[in-house]
N, C-alpha and C positions, 0 to 999 in steps of 0.2 A: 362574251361570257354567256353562259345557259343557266340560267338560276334556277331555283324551284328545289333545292337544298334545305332541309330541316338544321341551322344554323346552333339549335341543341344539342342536334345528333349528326355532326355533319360526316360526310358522304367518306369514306376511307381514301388513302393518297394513292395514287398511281404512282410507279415509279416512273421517270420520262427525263429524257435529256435531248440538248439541243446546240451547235457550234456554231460560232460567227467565222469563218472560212474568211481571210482576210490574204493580200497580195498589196505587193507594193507596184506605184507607178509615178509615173512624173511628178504625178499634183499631190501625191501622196497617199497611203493607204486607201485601201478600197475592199468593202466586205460583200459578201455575196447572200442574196435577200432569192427565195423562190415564190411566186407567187400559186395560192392554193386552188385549186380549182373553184371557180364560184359557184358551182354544187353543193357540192359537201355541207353540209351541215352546221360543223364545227368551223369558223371563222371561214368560213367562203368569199374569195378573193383577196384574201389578208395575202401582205407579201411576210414571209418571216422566215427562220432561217432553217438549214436542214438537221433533222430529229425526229420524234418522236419516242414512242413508250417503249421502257427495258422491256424485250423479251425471254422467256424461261434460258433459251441459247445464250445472252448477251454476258457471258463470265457470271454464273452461277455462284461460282467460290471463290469470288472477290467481294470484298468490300465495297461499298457504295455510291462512292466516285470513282473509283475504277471501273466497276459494271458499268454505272452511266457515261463514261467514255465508250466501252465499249460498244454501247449502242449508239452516241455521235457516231461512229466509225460506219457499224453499218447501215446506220439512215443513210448518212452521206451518198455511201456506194446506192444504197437505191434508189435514192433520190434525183442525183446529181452524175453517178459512175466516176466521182471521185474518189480516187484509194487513198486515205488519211492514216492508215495503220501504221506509219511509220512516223507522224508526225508527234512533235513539241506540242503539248498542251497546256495551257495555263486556266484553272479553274475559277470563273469571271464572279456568277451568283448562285444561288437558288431559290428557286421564284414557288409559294405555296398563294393557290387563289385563294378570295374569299370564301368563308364557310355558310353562305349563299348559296353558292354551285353546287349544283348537281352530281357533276364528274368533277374531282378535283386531283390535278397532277402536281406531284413534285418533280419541279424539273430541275436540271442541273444542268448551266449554260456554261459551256466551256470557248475558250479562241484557242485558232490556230493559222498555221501558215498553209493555204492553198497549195495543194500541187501545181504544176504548168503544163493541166490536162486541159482537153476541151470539157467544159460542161454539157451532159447531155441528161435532158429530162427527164422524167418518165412517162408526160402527156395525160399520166392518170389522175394522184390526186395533186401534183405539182406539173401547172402547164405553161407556166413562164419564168424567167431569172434575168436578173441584172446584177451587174458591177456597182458599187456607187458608193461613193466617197459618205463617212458619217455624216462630217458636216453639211451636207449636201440633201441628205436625206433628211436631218432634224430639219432643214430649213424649210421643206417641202409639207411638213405636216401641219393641220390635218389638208390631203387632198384625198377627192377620190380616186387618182393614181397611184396612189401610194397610204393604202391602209394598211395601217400597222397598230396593234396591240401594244398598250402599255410595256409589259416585257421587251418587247424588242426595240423599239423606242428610249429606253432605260438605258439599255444593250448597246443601242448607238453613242448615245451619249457617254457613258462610259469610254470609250475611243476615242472620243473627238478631239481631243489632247495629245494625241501620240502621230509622228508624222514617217514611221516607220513600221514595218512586221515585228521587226527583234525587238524595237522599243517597246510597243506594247505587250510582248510578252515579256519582257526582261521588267517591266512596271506590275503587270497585272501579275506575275509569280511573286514576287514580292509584299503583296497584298493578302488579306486574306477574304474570301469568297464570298461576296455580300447575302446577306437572305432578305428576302423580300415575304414576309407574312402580310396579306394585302388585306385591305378593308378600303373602303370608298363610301362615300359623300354628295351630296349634291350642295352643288355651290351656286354663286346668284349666277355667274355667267356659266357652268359646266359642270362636269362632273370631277370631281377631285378624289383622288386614290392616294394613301396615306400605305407608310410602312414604318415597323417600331423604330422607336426614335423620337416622332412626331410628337410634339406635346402633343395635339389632338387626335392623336392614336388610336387611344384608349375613348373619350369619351365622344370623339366627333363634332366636339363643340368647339367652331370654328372662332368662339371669342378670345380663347382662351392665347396669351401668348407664350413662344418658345421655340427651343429649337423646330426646325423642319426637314421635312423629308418627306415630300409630296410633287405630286404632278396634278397639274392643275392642265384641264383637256375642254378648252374653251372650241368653240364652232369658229373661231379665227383664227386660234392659237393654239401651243401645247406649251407648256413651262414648266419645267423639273429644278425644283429648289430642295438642294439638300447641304444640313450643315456637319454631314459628315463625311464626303470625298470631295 
């Protein structure tokens, strides 16, 4: 994250969207992560999934998740030169950071079912990609091979339950789209990122008991406790 956000007056929302591109295989579903170039500025070397910000082009005279499909669609293809236009969508969350930040996006994470293309990069701001089972990937966290942002970490987790394509769309349609309005904490052992819900939401006082709905992002661990999926 980039802070430096007047949290009075915080920064206006970008619209932006983002898909978890999933395939079935022996061991069981598996989502596809691009890693960003460790340049860039914005999360350099974060692996996360293919997106970015609606453009003026991206279905103008659609409503709001539709547009932000639109734009999953054509990140994908510049990303990746996957063609998803034809694909089943199930809309998973939407994720607003804290009003900290500087640049603040609203994103809308949507799944779908991968084509049976090859992936090809673009070397530019996305210079590497993997296959990789969710459970597999929460298990790995925190590494330095696999830095991942809260959001897509959440995103994993959310899957790790479903041992098919159809199923997790045919589960996540069903559902309705989670939001994540985020705020965070520092805690004795890490940092802890809360979303409404949380009894300590609102005041951040970690004495307080109650439901939860937080990740708790220790230097050995990552733990996502929520008492609402």
């Amino acid at each position: 994250m980039v802070l430096g956000g007047n949290p009075d007056n915080p920064s206006p929302l970008i619209p932006a969207a983002t898909v978890l591109l999933l395939r079935d295989t022996d061991v069981g579903i598996e989502v596809l992560l691009l890693r960003r170039n460790k340049a860039l500025k914005a999360f350099g070397g974060a692996w996360v999934f293919p997106g970015g910000r609606v453009d003026d082009e991206d279905g103008p005279d659609l409503d709001e998740i539709p547009r932000a499909q639109q734009t999953a669609i054509r990140e994908t293809m510049e990303e990746t030169s996957l063609d998803i236009s034809g694909a089943r969508f199930a809309a998973l969350s939407n994720w607003i950071p804290p009003v900290e930040e500087k640049r603040r996006f609203s994103t809308w994470f949507f799944v779908a079912k991968a084509p049976d293309t090859p992936v090809v990069i673009d070397d530019g701001e996305i210079h590497d990609y993997q296959w990789i089972c969710p459970k597999a990937a929460l298990a790995k966290v925190p590494s330095p091979d696999l830095y991942l942002m809260p959001p897509t970490y959440i995103s994993l987790w959310s899957l790790k339950d479903y041992d098919s394509v159809e199923a997790a769309l045919n589960g996540l349609s069903d559902l309705e789209p989670e939001r994540f309005e985020t705020k965070f904490t520092r805690g004795e052992k890490g940092f802890i990122t809360m979303w409404p819900g949380d009894a300590c939401y609102d005041s951040l006082d970690l004495t307080i008991e109650g439901a939860k709905r937080r990740l708790y992002a220790q230097p050995d661990q990552w733990h996502y406790e929520t008492d609402f999926r």
